[in-house]
C-alpha positions in Angstrom: 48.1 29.3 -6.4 46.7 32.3 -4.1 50.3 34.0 -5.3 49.5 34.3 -9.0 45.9 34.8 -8.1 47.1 37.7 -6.3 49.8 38.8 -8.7 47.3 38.4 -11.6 44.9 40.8 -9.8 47.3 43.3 -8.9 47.9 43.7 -12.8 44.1 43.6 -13.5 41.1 43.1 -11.1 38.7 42.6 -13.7 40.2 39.2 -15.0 37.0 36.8 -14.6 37.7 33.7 -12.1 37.8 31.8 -15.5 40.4 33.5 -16.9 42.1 33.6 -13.7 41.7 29.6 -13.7 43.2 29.1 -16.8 46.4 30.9 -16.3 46.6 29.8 -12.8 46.0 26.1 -14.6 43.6 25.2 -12.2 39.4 24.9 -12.0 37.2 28.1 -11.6 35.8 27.1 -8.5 39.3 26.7 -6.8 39.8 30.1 -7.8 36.7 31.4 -6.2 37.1 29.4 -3.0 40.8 31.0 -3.1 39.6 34.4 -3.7 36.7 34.0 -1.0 39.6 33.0 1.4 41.9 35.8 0.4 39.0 38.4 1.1 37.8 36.5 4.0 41.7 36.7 5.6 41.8 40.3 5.0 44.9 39.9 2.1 42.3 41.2 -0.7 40.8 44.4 0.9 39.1 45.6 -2.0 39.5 46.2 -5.8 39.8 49.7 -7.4 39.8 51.1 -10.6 43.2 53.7 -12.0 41.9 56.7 -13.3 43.3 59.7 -15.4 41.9 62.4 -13.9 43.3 64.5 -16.6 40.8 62.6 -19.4 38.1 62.9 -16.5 38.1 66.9 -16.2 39.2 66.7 -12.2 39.3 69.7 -10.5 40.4 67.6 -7.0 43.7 68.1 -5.8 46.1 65.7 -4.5 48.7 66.2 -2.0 51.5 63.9 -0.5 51.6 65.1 2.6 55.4 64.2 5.6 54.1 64.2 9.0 57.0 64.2 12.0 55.6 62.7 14.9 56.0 62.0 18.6 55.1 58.4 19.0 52.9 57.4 21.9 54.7 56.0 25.3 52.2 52.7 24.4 51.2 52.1 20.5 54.6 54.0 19.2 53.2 55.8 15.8 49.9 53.7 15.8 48.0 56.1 17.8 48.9 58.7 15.7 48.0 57.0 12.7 44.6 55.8 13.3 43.0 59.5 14.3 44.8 60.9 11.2 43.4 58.0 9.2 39.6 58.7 10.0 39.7 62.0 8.5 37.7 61.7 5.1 40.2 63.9 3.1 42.9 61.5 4.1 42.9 58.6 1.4 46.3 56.9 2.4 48.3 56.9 5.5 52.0 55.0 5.8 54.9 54.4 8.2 58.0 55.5 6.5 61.7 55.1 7.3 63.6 58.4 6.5 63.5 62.4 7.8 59.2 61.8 8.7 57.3 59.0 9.9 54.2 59.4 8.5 53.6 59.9 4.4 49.7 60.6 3.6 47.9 60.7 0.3 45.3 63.8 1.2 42.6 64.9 -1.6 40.5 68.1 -1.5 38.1 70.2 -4.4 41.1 73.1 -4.2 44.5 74.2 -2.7 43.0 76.3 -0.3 41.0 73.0 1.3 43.7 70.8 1.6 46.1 74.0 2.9 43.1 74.6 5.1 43.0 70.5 6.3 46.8 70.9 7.2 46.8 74.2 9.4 43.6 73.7 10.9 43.4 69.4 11.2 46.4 67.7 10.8 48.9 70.5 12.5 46.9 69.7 15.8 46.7 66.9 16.6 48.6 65.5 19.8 51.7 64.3 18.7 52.3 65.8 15.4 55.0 67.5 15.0 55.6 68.8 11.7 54.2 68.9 8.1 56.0 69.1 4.6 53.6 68.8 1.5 53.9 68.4 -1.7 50.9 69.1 -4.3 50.8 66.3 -7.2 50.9 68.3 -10.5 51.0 65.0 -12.7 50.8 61.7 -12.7 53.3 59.8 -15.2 52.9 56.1 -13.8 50.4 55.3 -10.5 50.3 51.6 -9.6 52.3 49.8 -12.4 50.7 51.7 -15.0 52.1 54.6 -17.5 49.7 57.1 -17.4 50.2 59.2 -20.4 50.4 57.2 -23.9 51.1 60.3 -25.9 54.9 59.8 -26.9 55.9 56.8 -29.4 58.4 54.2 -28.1 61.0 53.9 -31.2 63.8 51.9 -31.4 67.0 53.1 -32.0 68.7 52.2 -35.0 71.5 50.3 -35.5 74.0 51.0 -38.4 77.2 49.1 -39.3 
């Protein structure tokens, strides 16, 4: 049951616990007490809301920032990660396999704030390496969802 609770969150957090109960097929308070144990465990961290920051006039930017680093004799890439986590213009910070370790999600109110947050920040910091980032220009599809609805799905038509 705490699968499709989770899996019917992920789609949409506002579902009501008796909604939730009904297409788990189970009672609303088995869903709460299932949702007060997620939280609880630490599997549900928090809820959050997709935006279009186009429709909401944004001027913020958003970078996806590679980061190369030298992992720590004790704590590998941990280390590492936590400082650069605590920064408040980093929103997202993962281990990835590939040519970098480290991919971050970093937001500032220009280009010149974020560039700034790379040279002056991120660059160093004990055990990083090297940077490659990429500014987010648009946003077609951010957690599951398409973000623009402005083009028409047709089907093709058949003809014999």
């Amino acid at each position: 049951m705490e699968k499709k609770i989770i899996e019917l969150l992920c789609e949409n957090a506002r579902l009501s616990s008796a909604e939730l109960a009904q297409r788990c097929g189970c009672t609303e308070t088995k869903v709460k007490k299932a949702i007060a144990s997620l939280e609880k465990k630490g599997i549900i961290r928090g809820y959050t809301a997709i935006l279009d920051d186009r429709a909401l006039d944004e001027t913020r930017v958003k970078a996806l920032i590679e980061v190369r680093v030298t992992p720590k004799r004790e704590g590998g890439f941990d280390e590492v990660a936590r400082r650069i986590a605590k920064y408040p213009e980093v929103t997202d910070v993962m281990l990835i396999s590939g040519g970098f370790d480290l991919l971050l999600t970093v937001e500032g109110s220009s280009l010149a704030k974020v560039a700034n947050f790379v040279s002056e920040k991120l660059a160093t910091i004990d055990g990083v390496l090297s940077t490659s980032t990429g500014f987010i220009l648009k946003k077609y599809k951010e957690s599951g969802r398409v973000m623009q609805n402005d083009e028409e799905y047709e089907r093709l038509k058949i003809c014999f």
